[in-house]
C-alpha positions in Angstrom: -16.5 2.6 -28.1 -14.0 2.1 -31.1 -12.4 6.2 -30.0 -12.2 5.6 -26.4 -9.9 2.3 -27.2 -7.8 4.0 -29.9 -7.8 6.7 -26.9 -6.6 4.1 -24.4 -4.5 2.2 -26.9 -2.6 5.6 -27.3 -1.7 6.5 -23.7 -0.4 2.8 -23.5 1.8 3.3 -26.7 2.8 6.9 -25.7 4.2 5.2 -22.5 6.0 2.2 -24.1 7.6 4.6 -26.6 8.8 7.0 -23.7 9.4 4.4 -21.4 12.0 2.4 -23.8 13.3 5.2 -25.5 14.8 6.9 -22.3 15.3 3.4 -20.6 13.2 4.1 -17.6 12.9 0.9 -15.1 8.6 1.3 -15.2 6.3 -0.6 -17.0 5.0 1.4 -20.5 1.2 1.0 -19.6 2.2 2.4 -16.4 2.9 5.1 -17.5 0.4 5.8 -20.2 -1.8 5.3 -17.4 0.2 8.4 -15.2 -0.3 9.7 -18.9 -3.9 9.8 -19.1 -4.7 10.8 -15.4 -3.0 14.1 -16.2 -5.2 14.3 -19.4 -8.5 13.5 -17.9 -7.5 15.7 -14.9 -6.8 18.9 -17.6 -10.2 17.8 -19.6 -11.8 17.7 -15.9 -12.5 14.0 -15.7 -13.5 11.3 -18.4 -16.3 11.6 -21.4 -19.5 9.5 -21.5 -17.8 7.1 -24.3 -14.8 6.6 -22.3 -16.5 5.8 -19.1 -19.2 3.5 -20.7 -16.0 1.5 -22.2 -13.9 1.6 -19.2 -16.8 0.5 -17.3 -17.5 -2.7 -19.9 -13.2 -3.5 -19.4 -13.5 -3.5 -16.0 -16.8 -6.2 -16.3 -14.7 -8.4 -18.2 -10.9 -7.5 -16.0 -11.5 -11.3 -14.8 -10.6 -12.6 -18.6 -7.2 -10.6 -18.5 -5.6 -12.7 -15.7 -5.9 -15.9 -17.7 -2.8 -15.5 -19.5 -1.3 -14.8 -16.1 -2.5 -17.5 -14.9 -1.3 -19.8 -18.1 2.2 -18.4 -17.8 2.4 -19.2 -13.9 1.3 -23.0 -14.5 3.9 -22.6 -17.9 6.6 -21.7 -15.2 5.7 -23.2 -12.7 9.4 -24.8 -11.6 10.5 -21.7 -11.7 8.0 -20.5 -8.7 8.6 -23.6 -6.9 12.1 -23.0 -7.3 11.8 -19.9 -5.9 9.1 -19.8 -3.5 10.2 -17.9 -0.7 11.1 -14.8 -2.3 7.6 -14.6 -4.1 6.3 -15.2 -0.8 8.0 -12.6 0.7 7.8 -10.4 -1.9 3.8 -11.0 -1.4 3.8 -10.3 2.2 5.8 -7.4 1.9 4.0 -5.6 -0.5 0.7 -6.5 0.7 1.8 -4.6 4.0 3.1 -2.3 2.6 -0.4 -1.4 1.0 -2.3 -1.8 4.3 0.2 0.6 6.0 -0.1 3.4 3.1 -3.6 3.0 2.5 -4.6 3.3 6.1 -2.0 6.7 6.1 -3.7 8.3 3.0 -7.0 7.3 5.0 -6.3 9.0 8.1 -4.9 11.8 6.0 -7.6 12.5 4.1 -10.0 11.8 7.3 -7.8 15.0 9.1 -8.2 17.1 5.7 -12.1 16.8 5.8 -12.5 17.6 9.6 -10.0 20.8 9.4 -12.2 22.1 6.4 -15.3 21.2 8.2 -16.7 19.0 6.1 -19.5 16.6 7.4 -19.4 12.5 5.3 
């Protein structure tokens, strides 16, 4: 478990350290995380140890929203300051998720027909 962290760990500070040294506007983890899709796609998909660990992260995902959620109540006269921005915001995106998902859907739908593929 302790090598697929430092192998998770790494990705995320491979994309912090590209991410601020050439000043892009995306989140470091981000992109350790484009990072390490390329490398799992080159090794042809993820190792027992790092699919065990990712699988015990994503049990416990719930615990890393609490310090979301202790920064929102923190600030919270900032969001109430500025509401309807965050709400839009919200709305927005969450549309625009709906609308790309259902494309890639209906894409991928087309794909599996044309090759003859039965689900």
């Amino acid at each position: 478990m302790l090598a697929a962290l430092t192998q998770l760990l790494l990705f995320q500070l491979a994309g912090e350290v590209i991410a601020r040294g050439i000043n892009l506007p995306l989140p470091g983890p981000v992109l350790g995380m484009v990072f390490l899709f390329f490398a799992l796609m080159l090794r042809g998909g993820p190792g027992q140890e790092l699919q065990s660990t990712g699988q015990n992260l994503l049990q416990h995902l719930s615990l890393l929203f609490v310090p979301a959620g202790t920064g929102i109540m923190v600030h919270l006269h900032r969001v109430s300051d500025e509401w309807l921005p965050l709400l839009l915001s919200l709305l927005i995106s969450t549309v625009a998720t709906l609308v790309v998902t259902a494309l890639v859907m209906r894409l991928c739908q087309r794909r599996r027909t044309s090759t003859g593929e039965t689900p």
